[in-house]
C-alpha positions in Angstrom: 15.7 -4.5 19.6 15.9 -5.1 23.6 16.1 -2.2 25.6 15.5 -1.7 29.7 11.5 -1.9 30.0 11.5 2.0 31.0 11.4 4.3 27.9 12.2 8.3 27.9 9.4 10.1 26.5 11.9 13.2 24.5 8.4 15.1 24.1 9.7 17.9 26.8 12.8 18.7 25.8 13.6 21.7 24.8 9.8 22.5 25.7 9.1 22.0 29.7 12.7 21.2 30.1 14.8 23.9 29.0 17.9 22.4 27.3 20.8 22.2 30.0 18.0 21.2 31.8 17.1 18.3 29.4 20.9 17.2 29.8 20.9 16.4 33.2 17.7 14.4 32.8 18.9 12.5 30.4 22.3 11.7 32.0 20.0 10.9 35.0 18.3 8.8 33.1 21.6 6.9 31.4 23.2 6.6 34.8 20.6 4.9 36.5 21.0 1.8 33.4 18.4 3.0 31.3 18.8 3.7 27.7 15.8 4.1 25.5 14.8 7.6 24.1 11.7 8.0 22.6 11.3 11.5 20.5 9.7 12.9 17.4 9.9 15.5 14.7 6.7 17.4 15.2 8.0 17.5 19.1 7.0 20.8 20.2 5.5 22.1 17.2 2.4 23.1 19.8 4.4 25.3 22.3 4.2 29.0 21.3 7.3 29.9 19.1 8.2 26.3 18.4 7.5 24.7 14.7 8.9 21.4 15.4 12.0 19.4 16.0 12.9 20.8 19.4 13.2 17.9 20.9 15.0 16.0 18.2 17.6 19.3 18.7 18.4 19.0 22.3 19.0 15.2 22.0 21.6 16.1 19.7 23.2 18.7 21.2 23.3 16.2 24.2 24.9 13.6 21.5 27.3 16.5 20.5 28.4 17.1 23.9 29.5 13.0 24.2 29.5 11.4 21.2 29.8 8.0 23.3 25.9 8.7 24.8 24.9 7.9 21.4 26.6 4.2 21.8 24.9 4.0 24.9 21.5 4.4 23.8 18.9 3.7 21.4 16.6 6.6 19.5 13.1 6.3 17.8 11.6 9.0 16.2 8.7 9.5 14.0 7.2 11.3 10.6 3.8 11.7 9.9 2.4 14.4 11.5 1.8 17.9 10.1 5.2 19.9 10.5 4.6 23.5 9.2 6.3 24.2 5.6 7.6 20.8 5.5 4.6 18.5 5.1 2.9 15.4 6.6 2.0 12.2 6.3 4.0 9.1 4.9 4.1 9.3 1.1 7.7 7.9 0.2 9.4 11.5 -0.7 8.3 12.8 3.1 9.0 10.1 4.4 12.9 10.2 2.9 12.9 13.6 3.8 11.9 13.6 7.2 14.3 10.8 8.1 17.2 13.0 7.0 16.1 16.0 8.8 15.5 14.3 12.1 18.8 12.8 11.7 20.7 16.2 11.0 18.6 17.4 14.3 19.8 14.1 15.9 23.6 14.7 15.3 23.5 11.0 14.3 23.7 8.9 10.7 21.3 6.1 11.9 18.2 6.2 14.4 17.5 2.7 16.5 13.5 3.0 15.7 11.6 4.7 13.1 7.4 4.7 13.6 5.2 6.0 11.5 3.4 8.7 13.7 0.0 8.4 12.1 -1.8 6.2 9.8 -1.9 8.2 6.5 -5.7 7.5 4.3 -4.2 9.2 1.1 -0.6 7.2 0.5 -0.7 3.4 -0.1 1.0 1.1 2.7 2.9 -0.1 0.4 4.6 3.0 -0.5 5.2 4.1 3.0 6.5 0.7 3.9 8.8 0.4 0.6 10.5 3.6 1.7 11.1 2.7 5.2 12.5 -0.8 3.7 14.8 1.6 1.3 16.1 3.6 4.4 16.7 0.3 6.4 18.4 -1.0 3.5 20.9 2.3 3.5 21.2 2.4 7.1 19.4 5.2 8.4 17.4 3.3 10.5 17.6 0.3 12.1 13.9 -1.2 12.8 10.2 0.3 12.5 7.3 0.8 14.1 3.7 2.2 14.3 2.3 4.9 16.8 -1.4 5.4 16.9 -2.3 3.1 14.0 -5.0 1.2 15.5 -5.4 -2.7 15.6 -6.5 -3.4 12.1 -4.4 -1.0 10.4 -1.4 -2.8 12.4 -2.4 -6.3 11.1 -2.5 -4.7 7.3 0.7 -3.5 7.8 2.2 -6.6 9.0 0.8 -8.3 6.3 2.0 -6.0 3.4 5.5 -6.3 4.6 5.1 -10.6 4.9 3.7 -10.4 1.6 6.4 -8.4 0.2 9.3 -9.6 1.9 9.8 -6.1 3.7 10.4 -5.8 7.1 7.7 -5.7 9.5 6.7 -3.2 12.2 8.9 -4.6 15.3 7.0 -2.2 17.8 3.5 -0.1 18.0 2.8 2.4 20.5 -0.8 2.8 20.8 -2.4 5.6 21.3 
């Protein structure tokens, strides 16, 4: 995946940025050549009144707006985190479930990048990693990645995946 080295952190939409807001930004952001948008689906989940998936939202409503933006740029989002009365962490059925609700909050069938948001102590890597493989395999996203693992829990999840001919995390974001 190669993308301008300038990424759109999605975190304040529909948060500190106020939809229409959040539009302009982000055609701002497209017009000056840019064209990678970084969100989650626990974004805002801390703002008063928000549960999660605010973010996720506004991107597609901005999607919605132009179906062609979505051409023009690529998505990550992430599971993992605590989202209230849906779950956490990255046991296979969240996982699947996540994916398809962040992709009905997208307005899009596929996202570009899919991290796991947090390293989870009570699912095997294997399981997390086989259902990422699964959604890869069907489409729904395209590559994956790791936000806050830290540097040995990186190297055991590359390994896993060479080990199992699955494919590896592409990206981490550290935390």
């Amino acid at each position: 995946i190669e993308f301008a080295p300038l990424v759109f952190g999605g975190n304040v939409l529909g948060w500190t940025a106020a939809e229409a807001t959040s539009h302009k930004l982000l055609d701002a952001f497209v017009d000056a050549g840019y064209s990678f948008i970084d969100t989650a689906d626990v974004y805002s989940r801390w703002a008063p009144g928000h549960k999660g998936g605010e973010s996720e939202v506004v991107l597609g409503s901005w999607f919605r707006k132009d179906p062609a933006k979505r051409r023009k740029v690529q998505v990550a989002t992430k599971c993992g985190m605590e989202m209230p009365n849906e779950g956490q962490g990255l046991s296979r059925a969240h996982i699947k479930k996540s994916v398809d609700a962040s992709l009905k909050r997208l307005n899009t069938d596929y996202v570009d990048l899919f991290y796991f948001h947090r390293w989870d102590d009570r699912t095997a890597l294997e399981e997390s990693l086989r259902a990422a493989e699964d959604l890869i395999r069907q489409g729904k996203i395209l590559y994956l990645g790791a936000s806050n693992f830290s540097a040995w829990q990186t190297v055991k999840a590359l390994g896993i995946a060479e080990r199992d001919r699955l494919s590896p995390l592409c990206a981490v974001q550290p935390m």
